[in-house]
KOLVEXKE-127029 format. One record per residue (C-alpha): residue number from 1; residue in three letters; x, y, z. Coordinates in nm, 2 decimals, m for minus. Example, Ala and Ser with C-alpha at 12.3 -4.5 7.8 and 13.67 -1.06 7.14 Angstrom:
+-----+--------+--------+--------+--------+
| num | residu |     px |     py |     pz |
+-----+--------+--------+--------+--------+
|   1 |    Ala |   1.23 |  m0.45 |   0.78 |
|   2 |    Ser |   1.37 |  m0.11 |   0.71 |
+-----+--------+--------+--------+--------+
This chain:
+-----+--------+--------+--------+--------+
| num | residu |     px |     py |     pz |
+-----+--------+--------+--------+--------+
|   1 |    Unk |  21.30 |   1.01 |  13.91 |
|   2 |    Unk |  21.59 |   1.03 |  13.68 |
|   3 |    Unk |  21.38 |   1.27 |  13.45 |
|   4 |    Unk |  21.35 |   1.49 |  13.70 |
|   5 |    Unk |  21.70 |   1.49 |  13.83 |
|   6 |    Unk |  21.76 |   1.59 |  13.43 |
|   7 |    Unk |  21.48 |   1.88 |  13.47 |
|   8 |    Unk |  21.64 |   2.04 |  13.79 |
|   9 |    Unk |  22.00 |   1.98 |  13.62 |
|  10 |    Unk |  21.87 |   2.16 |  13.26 |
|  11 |    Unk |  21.70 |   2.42 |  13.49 |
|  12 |    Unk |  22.03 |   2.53 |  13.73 |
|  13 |    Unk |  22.24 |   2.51 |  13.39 |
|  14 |    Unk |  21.97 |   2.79 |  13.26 |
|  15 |    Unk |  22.03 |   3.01 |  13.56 |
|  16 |    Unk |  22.40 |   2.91 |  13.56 |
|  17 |    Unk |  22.44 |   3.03 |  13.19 |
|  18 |    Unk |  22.25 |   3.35 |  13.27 |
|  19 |    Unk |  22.43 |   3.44 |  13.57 |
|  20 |    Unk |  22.78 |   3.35 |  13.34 |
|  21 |    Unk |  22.62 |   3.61 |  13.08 |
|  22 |    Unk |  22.55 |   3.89 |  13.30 |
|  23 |    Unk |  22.92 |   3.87 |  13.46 |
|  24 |    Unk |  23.05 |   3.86 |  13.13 |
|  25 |    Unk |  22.91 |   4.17 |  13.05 |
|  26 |    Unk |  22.69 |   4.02 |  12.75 |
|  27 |    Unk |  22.33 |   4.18 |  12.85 |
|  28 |    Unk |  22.17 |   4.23 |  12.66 |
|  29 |    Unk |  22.21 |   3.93 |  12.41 |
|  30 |    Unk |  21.81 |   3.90 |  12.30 |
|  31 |    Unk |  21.54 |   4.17 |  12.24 |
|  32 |    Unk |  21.40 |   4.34 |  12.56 |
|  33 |    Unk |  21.03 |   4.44 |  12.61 |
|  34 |    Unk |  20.95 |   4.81 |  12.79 |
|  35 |    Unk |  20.54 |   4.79 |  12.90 |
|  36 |    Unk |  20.38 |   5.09 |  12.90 |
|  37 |    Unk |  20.07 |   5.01 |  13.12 |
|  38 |    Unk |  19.86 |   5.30 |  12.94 |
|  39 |    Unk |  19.74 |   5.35 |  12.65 |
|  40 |    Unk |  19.97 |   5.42 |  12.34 |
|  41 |    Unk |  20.03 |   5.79 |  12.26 |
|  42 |    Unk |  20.03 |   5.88 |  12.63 |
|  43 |    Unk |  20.36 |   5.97 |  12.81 |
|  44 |    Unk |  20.47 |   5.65 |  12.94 |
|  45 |    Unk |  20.45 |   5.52 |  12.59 |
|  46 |    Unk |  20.63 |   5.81 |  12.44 |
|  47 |    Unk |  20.91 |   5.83 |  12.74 |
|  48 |    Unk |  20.92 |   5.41 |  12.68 |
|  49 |    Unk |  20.96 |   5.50 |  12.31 |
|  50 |    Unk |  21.20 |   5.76 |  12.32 |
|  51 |    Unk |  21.47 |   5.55 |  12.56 |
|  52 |    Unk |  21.39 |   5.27 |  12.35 |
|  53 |    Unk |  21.55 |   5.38 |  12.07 |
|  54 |    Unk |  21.83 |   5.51 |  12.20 |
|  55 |    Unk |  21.92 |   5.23 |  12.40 |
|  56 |    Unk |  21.83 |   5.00 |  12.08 |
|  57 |    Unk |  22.15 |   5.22 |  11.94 |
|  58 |    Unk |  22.38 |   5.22 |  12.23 |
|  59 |    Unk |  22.37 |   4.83 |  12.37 |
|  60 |    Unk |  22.31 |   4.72 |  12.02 |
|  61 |    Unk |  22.01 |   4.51 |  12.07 |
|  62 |    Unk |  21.61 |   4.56 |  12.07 |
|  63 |    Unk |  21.46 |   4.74 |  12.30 |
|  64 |    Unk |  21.07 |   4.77 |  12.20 |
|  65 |    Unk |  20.74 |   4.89 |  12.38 |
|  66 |    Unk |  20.45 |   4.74 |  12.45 |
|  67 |    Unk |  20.09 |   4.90 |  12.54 |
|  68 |    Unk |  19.96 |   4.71 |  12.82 |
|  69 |    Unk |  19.66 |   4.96 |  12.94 |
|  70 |    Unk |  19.39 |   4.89 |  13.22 |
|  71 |    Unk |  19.29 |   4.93 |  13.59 |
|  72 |    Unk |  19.49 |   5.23 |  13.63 |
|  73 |    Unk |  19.79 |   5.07 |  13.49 |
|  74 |    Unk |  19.77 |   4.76 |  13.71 |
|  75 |    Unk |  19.74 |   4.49 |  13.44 |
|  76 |    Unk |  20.10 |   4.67 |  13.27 |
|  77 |    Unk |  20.27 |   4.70 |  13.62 |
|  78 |    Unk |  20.15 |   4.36 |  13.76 |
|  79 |    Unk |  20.27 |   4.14 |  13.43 |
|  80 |    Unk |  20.60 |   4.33 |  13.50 |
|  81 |    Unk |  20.59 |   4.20 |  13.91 |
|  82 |    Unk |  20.55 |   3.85 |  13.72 |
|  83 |    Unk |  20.76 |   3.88 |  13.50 |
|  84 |    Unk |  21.14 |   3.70 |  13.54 |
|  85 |    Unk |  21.43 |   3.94 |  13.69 |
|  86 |    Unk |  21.64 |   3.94 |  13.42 |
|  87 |    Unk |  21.64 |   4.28 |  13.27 |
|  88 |    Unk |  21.47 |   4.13 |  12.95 |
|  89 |    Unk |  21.14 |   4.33 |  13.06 |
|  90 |    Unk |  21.13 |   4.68 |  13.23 |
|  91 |    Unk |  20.84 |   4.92 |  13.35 |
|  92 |    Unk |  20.82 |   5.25 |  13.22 |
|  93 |    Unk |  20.54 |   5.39 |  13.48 |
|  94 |    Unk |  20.40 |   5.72 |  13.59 |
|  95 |    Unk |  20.27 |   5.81 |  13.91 |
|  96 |    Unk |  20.00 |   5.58 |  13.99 |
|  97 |    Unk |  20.27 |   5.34 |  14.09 |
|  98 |    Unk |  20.27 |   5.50 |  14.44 |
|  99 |    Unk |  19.91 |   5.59 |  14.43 |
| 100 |    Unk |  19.74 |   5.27 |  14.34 |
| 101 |    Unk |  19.95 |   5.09 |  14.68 |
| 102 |    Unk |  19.65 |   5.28 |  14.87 |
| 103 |    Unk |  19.37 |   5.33 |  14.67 |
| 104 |    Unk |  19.31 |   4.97 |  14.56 |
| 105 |    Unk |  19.15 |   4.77 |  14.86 |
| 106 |    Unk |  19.39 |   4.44 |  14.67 |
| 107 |    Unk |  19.67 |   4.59 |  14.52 |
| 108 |    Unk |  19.77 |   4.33 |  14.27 |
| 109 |    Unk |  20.20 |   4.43 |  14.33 |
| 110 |    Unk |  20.40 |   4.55 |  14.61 |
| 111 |    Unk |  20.60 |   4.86 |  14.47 |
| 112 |    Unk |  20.88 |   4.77 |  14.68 |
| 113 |    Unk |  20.90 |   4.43 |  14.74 |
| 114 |    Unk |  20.80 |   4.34 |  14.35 |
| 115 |    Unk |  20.99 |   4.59 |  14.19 |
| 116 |    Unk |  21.36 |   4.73 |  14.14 |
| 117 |    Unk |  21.36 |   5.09 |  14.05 |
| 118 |    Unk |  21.60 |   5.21 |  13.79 |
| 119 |    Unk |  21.60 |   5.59 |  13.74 |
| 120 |    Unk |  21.30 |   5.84 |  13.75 |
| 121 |    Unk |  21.36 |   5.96 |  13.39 |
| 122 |    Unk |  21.15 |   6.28 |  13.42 |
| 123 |    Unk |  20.88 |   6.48 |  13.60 |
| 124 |    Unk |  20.63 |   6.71 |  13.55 |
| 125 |    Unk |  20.43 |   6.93 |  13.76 |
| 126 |    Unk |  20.07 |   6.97 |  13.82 |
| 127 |    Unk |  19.93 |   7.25 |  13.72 |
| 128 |    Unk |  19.64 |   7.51 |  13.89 |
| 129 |    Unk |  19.41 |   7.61 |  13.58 |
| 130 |    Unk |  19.13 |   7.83 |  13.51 |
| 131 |    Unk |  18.91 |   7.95 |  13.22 |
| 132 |    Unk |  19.03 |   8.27 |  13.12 |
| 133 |    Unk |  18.67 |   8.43 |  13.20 |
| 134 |    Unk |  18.72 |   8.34 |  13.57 |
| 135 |    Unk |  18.75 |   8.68 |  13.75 |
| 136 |    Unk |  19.10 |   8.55 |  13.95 |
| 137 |    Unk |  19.42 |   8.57 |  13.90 |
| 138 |    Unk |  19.58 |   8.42 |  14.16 |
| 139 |    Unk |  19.54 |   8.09 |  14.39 |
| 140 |    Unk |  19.48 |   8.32 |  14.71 |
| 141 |    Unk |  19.19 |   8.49 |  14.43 |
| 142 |    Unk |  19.05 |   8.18 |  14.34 |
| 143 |    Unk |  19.05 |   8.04 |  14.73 |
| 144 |    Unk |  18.86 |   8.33 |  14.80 |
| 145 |    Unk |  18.60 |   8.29 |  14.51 |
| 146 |    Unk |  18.49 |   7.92 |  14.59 |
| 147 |    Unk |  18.52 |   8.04 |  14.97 |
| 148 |    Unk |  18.28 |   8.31 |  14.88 |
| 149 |    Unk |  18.02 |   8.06 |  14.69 |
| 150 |    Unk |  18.02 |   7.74 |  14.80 |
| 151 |    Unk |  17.93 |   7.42 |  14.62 |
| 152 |    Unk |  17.90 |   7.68 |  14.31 |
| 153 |    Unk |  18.23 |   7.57 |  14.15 |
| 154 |    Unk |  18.34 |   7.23 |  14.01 |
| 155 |    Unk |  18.70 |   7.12 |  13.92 |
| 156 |    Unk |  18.81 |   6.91 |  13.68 |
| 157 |    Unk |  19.12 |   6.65 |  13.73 |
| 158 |    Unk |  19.26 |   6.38 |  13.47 |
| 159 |    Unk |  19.09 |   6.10 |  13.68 |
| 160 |    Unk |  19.04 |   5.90 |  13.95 |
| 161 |    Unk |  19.41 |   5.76 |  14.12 |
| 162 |    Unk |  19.59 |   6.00 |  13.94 |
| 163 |    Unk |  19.78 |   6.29 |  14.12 |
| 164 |    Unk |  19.63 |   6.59 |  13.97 |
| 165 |    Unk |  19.32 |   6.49 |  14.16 |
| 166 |    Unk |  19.51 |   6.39 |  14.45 |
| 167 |    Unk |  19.62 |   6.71 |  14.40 |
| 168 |    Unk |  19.27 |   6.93 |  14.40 |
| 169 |    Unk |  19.15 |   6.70 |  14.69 |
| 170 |    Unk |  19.45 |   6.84 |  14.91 |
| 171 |    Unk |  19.38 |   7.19 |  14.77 |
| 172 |    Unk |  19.01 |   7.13 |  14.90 |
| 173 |    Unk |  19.13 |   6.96 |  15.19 |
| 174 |    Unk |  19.35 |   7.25 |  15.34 |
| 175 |    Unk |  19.15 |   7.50 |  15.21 |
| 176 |    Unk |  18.82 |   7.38 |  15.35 |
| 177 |    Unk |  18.70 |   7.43 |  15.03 |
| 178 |    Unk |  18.35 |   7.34 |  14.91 |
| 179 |    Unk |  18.39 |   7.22 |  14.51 |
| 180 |    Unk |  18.29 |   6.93 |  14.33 |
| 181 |    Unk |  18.54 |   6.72 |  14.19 |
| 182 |    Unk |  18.52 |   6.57 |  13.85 |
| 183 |    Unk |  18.75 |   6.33 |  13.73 |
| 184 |    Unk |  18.80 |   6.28 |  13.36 |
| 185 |    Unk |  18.95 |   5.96 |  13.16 |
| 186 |    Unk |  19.30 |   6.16 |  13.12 |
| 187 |    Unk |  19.46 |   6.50 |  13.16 |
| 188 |    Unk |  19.36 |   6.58 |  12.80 |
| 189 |    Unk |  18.95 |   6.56 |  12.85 |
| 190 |    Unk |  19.05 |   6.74 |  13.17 |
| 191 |    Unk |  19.20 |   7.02 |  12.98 |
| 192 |    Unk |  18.97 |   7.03 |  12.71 |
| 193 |    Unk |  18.67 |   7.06 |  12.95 |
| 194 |    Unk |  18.84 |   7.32 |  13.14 |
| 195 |    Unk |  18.91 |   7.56 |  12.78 |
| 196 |    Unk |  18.53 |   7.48 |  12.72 |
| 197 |    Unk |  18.46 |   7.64 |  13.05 |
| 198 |    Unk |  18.26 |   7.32 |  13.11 |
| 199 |    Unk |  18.43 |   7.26 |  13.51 |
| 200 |    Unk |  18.57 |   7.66 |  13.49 |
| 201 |    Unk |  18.86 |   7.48 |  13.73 |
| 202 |    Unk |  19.15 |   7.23 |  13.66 |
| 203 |    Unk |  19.44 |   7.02 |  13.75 |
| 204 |    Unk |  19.63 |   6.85 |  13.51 |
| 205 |    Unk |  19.96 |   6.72 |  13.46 |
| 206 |    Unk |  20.19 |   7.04 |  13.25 |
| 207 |    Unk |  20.20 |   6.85 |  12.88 |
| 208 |    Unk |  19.83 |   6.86 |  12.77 |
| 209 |    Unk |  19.76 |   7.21 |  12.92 |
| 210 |    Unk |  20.09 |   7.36 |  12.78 |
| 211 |    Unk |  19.99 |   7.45 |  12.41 |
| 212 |    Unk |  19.68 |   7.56 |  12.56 |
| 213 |    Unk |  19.84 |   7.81 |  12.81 |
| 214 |    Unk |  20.06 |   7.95 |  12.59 |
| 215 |    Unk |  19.77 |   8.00 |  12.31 |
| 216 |    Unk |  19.58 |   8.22 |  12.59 |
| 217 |    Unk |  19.30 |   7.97 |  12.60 |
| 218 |    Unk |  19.35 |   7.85 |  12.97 |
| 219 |    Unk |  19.49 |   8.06 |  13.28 |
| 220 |    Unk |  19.76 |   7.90 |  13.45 |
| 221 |    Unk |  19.79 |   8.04 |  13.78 |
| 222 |    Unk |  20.00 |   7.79 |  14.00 |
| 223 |    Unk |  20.24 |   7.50 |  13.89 |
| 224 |    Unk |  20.30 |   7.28 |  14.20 |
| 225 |    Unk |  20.66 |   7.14 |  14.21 |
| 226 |    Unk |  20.90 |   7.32 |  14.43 |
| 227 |    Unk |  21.08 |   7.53 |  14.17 |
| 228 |    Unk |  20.92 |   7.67 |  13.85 |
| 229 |    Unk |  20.86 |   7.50 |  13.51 |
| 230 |    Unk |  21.14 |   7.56 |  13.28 |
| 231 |    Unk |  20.86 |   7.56 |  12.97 |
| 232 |    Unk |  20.61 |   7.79 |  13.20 |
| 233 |    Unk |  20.89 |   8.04 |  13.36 |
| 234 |    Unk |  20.62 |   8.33 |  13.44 |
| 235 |    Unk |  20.40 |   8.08 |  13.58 |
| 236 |    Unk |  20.47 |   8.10 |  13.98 |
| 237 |    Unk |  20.45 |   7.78 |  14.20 |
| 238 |    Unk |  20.19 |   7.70 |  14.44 |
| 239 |    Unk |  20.49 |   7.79 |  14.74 |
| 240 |    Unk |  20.58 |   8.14 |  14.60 |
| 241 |    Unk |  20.18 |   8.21 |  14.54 |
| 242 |    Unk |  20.18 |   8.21 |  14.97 |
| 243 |    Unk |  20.02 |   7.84 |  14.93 |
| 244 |    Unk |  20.24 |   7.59 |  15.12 |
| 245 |    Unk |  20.27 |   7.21 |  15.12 |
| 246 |    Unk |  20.08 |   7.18 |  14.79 |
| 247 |    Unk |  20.37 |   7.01 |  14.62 |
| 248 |    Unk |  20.29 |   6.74 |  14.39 |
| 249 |    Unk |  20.43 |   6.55 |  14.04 |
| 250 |    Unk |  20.34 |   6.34 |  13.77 |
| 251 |    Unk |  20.71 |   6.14 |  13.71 |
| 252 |    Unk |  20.73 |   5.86 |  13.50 |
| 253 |    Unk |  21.03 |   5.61 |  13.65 |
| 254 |    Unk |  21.19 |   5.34 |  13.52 |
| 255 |    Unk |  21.16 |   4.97 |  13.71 |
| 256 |    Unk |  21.26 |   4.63 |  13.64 |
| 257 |    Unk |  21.11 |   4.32 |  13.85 |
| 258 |    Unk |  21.26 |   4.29 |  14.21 |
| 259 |    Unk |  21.56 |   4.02 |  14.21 |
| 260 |    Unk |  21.68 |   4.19 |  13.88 |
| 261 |    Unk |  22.07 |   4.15 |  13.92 |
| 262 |    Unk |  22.21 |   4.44 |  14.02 |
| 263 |    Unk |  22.48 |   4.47 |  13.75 |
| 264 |    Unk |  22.21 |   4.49 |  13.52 |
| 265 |    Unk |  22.04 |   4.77 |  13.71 |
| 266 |    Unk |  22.36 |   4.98 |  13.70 |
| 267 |    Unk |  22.41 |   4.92 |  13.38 |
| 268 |    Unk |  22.01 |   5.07 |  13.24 |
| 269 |    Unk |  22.05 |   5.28 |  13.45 |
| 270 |    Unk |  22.37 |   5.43 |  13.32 |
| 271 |    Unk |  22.24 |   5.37 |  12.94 |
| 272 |    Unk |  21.94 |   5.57 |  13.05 |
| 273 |    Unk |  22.13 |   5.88 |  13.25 |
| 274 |    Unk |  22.29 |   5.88 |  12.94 |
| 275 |    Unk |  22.00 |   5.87 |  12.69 |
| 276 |    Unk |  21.84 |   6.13 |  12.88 |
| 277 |    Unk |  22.13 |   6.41 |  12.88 |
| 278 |    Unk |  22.13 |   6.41 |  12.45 |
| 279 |    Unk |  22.06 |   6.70 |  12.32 |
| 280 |    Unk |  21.76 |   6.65 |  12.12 |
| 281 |    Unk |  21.60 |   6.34 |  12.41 |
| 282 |    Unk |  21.61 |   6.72 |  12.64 |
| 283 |    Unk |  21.46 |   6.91 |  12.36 |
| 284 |    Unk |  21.20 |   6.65 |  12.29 |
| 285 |    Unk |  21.12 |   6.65 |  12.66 |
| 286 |    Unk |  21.15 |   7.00 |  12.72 |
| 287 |    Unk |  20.82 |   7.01 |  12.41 |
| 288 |    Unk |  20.62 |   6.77 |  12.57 |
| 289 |    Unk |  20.62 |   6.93 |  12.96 |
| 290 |    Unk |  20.83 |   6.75 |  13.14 |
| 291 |    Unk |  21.18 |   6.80 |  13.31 |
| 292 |    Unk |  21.48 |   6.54 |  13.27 |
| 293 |    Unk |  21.54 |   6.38 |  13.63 |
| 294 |    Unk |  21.79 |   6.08 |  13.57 |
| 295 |    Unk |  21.85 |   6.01 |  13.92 |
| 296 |    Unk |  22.03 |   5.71 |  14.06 |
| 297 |    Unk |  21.81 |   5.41 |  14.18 |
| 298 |    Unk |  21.89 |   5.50 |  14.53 |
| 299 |    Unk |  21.72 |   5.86 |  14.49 |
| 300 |    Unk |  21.46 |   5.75 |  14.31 |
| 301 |    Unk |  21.39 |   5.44 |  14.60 |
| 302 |    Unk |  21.40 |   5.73 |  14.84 |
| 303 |    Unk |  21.13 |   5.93 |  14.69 |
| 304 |    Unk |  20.92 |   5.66 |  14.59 |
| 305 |    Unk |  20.92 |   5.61 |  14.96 |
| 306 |    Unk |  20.80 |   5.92 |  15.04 |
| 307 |    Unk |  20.52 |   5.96 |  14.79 |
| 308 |    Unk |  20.36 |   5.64 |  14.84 |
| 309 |    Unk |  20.34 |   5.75 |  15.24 |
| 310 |    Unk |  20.20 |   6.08 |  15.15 |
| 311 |    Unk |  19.94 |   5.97 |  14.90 |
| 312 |    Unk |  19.82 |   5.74 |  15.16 |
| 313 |    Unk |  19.79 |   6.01 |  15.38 |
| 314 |    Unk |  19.59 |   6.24 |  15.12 |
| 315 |    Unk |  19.32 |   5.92 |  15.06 |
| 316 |    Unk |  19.21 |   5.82 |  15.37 |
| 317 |    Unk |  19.20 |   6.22 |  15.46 |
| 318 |    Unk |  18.98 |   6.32 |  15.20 |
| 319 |    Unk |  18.81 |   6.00 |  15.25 |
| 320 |    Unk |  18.85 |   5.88 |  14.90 |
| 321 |    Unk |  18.71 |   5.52 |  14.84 |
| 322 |    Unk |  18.91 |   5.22 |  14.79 |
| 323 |    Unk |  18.85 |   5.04 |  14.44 |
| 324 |    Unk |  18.69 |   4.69 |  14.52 |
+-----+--------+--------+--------+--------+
């Protein structure tokens, strides 16, 4: 009995102390781990690598990533769920946070119940692509081409869960288009079996298909985020093409485990806002594809919100199956 009086006593002194620290202002006072639950060399690893080192700089402690890849980022996101809300791990995620809620019959988190989120750090648009032998030039040109012969054309997207093929199953959807849809392990195979004319059709996410577009080898003909791609300012969105309610991103957020303190929020996400407004953390972003968001944790709760209802929506409308 009396050891466990001691436990309990050690244990409320632990959260004591770490409540004292956060008031004092002493976060971060031991290394903190970012999980990237893809694969390394993929944007949420570079995005978790970038803030890393500048917040290594600015709060004068460690901030490292891990690679945690697997299940559509579930193994990465769900060790964050698990983890302890103390700021000492943090989620650097993309998209499939709000898609996976729906298309997994057991989602292994709840993204708003498990989860705190910090900041969308940046976006990027999906993108309407075609081999440059394709005989359209427009989304009302290529509409009419699969219209005109159908079950003739296939599209390629970076995968199953991801939004770019959310993306082309709305396109299909509202079109009443008849096109097979072939997902890919990533936007980059995506791309690459689009330029080899392989699935004459794509959506991607903007940062694999960008060198590409500018080199002449792929046709963009649509981005679809509401205003135009600063790195792709010819290229018109899906809206101004006379295609409505296509919108659709690929964002990569910022989340810590629900319960975090909220000092500690407000204080990443302030270190963050500020990473993300350097010079050369824009520059760097403005290379890969992707637009600097920094939005305040209420913004970004709002829109996370919003996209998990609509992806919802697009799954069970196109019917897509739920992962077992």
């Amino acid at each position: 009995m009396r050891a466990t009086i001691i436990r309990l006593a050690c244990a409320l002194a632990t959260v004591l102390a770490s409540g004292a620290a956060f008031a004092a202002g002493t976060y971060p006072d031991h290394p903190v781990k970012i999980i990237a639950p893809f694969a390394a060399g993929g944007p949420s690893d570079i995005i978790g690598r970038i803030l890393a080192d500048k917040l290594t700089a600015s709060l004068k402690q460690r901030f490292y990533v891990e690679d945690h890849a697997g299940a559509g980022g579930n193994i990465g996101m769900t060790q964050v769920a698990r983890a302890a809300p103390d700021g000492y791990t943090i989620l650097v995620a993309s998209s499939s946070f709000v898609v996976n809620p729906s298309l997994y019959a057991k989602p292994p988190y709840d993204p708003f119940k498990d989860f705190a989120p910090v900041t969308m750090a940046v976006d990027s648009p999906n993108l309407l692509m075609v081999h440059p032998s394709m005989p359209v030039k427009t989304v009302k040109e290529l509409i009419s081409l699969i219209k005109a012969n159908p079950g003739k054309y296939a599209i390629a997207n970076s995968g199953l869960g991801t939004t770019p093929m959310l993306a082309s199953e709305l396109f299909k959807l509202t079109f009443k288009l008849e096109a097979t849809s072939v997902p890919y392990n990533g936007g980059a195979p995506a791309v690459q079996a689009t330029v080899a004319n392989q699935t004459p059709i794509g959506f991607a996410t903007l940062p694999p298909a960008y060198p590409l577009i500018v080199s002449g080898n792929l046709r963009a003909l649509a981005v679809t985020s509401s205003k135009r791609a600063a790195t792709l300012p010819n290229v018109p969105t899906m809206a101004e093409s006379g295609v409505r309610d296509q919108e659709s991103d690929t964002m990569q957020g910022i989340f810590v485990p629900g319960g975090t303190p909220p000092d500690v929020i407000a204080l990443l996400n302030r270190e963050m806002v500020k990473a993300l407004a350097l010079p050369d953390v824009q520059a760097k972003c403005k290379e890969l594809g992707f637009d600097v968001v920094a939005n305040t944790p209420a913004e970004f709760s709002a829109y996370l919100k919003k996209e998990v209802t609509r992806w919802h929506g697009v799954i069970v409308d196109a019917k897509i199956p739920q992962i077992k």
